[in-house]
N, C-alpha and C positions, 0 to 999 in steps of 0.2 A: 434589532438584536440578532447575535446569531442561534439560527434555528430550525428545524426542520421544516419552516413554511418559505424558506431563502432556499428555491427549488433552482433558482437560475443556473446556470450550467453543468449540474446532476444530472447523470445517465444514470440509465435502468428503469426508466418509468416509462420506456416503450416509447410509441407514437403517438401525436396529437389528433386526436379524431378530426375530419374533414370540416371544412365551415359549414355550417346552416345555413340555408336559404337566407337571401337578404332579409325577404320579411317573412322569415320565423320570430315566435314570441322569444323573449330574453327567457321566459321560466317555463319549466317542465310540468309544474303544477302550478294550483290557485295562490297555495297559501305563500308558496315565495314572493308573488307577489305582493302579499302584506306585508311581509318580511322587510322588503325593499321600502315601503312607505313607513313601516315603521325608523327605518336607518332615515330615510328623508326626513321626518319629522323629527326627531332626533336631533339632526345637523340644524335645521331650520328654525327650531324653538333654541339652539347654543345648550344643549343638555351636553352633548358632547363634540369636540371638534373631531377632525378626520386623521389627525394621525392619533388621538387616543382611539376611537374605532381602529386603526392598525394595529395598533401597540394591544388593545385586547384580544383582537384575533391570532397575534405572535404569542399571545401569552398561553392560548391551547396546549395541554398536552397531546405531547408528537404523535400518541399512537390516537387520537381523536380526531388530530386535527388530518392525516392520511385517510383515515377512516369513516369519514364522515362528510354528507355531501355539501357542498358550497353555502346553499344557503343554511343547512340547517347550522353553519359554523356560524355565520351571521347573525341568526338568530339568539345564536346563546351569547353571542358577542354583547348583541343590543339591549337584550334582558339584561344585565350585568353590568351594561354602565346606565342603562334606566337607573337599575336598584343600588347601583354606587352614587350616583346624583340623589338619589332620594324622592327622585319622580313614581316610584311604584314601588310597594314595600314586599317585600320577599315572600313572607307567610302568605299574602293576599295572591301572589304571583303563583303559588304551589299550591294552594286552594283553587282558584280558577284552572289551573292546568290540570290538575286530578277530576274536576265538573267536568271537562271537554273529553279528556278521556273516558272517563264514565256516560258520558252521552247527555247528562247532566244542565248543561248549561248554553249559550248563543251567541253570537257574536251582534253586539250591540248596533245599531243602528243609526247613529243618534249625530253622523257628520262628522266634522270635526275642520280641523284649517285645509282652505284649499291648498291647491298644490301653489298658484300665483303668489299667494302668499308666506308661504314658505319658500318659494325659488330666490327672493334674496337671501334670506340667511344658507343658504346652501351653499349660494354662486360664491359667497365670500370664504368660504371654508374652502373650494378647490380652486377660487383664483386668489392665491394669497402675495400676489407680489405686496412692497409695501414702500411704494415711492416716495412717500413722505419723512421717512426713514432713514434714506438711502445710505448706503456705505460706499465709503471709496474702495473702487476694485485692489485686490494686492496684484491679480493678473489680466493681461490684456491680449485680444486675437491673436493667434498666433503662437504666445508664449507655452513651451514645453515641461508639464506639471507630471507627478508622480502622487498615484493615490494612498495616503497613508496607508500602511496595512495595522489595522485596527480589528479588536473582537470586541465590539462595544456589550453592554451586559443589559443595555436599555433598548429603546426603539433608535435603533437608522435608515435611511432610505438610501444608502453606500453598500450596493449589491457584490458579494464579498469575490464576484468572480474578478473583479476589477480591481480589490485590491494590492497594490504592490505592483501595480501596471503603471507604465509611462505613456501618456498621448497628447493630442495637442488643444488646446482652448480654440472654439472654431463658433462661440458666440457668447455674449456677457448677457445674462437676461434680468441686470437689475437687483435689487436687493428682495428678498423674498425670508417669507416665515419661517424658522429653523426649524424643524420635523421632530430634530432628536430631542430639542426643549420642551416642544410643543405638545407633544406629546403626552409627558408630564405636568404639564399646567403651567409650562415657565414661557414665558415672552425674550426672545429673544429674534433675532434676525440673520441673515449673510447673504453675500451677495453671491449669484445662480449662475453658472455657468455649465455650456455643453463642450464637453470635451469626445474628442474623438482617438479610439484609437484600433487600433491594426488585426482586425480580428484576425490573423494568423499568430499574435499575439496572446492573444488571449483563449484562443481554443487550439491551436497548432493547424500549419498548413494541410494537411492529411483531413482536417474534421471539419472543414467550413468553405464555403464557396462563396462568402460574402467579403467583400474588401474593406468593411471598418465596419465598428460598431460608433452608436453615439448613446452618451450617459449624461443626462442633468445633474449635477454634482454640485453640491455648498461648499463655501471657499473653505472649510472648515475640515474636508475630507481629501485634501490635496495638499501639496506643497511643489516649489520648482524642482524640476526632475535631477539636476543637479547638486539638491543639497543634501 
């Protein structure tokens, strides 16, 4: 959807801080990393797939979702579709949260699935090709597409700096799960392509020193650049 979390080619938010050590930890504190195993388990028990985890994190308000650090976005993200699934009830989730704050209460002990065992339901949520499925391509290598310019109102994975851009089809990757259905709980498919195109194009020659971008794109989000 468009939104203030569709940061891709916005100026004014300054520089990207330098990389971290290869092996620096992913999280700054403990509890992010609960946070993380909570989103794992999550995906891995099919409470929620992974573009509804997107599509709730787009649905933040803008000045929250700027204001507020990574994972705690995550956090409120995963609470929220727990308690829209119906896996953990509200009252009981604001009661426990008020005990920790008050000093109150512990963090249970008591195990739970390992990680082995949730790593399939996981793998399948982010390898979602679907070969069994397959659709006949409408485009092949080579062929010259135009990306609809579209302001969808739902979840898309069609980064909006790209739309209304012309580039070229440079690999067909099969039929694969559709994001903007998916999201909403609807089954649907298209078939995946990487198109490439002319980053003087898309940011102007003055603001970029790279010679193309590449975007994974559903057939769904393009048309021939000609029509």
């Amino acid at each position: 959807m468009d939104g203030i979390h569709d940061l891709g080619g916005m100026d004014g938010f300054g520089d990207l801080p330098p990389d971290e050590p290869d092996d620096a930890s992913p999280f700054h504190e403990g509890w992010e990393g609960r946070v993380q195993a909570a989103y794992i388990a999550g995906l891995g028990n099919d409470v929620f797939n992974l573009d509804q985890f997107r599509h709730r994190l787009e649905r933040h308000d803008p000045t929250y979702y700027l204001g507020t650090p990574y994972y705690e976005r995550w956090l409120t993200a995963v609470s929220q579709l727990f308690v829209e699934a119906g896996v953990v009830d509200e009252a009981e989730l604001k009661e426990r949260t008020a005990a920790f704050e008050a000093g109150e209460a512990e963090l249970p002990d008591d195990g739970g699935p390992s990680l082995s065992e949730l790593v399939p339901g996981v793998a399948d949520h982010y390898w979602s090709a679907r070969p069994d499925r397959a659709k006949e391509p409408a485009f092949e290598v080579g062929d010259r597409v135009r990306v609809l310019k579209e302001h969808p109102s739902g979840h898309t994975r069609c980064p909006r700096y790209v739309r209304g851009a012309a580039g070229e089809v440079v690999a067909h990757h099969g039929t694969h799960v559709y994001p903007d259905a998916h999201a909403h709980g609807k089954d649907a498919v298209e078939p995946l392509y990487n198109v490439k195109f002319d980053a003087a194009d898309l940011w102007g020659a003055d603001h970029t020193d790279a010679d193309a971008v590449r975007i994974e794109l559903w057939e769904r989000y393009i048309e021939a650049e000609d029509e």
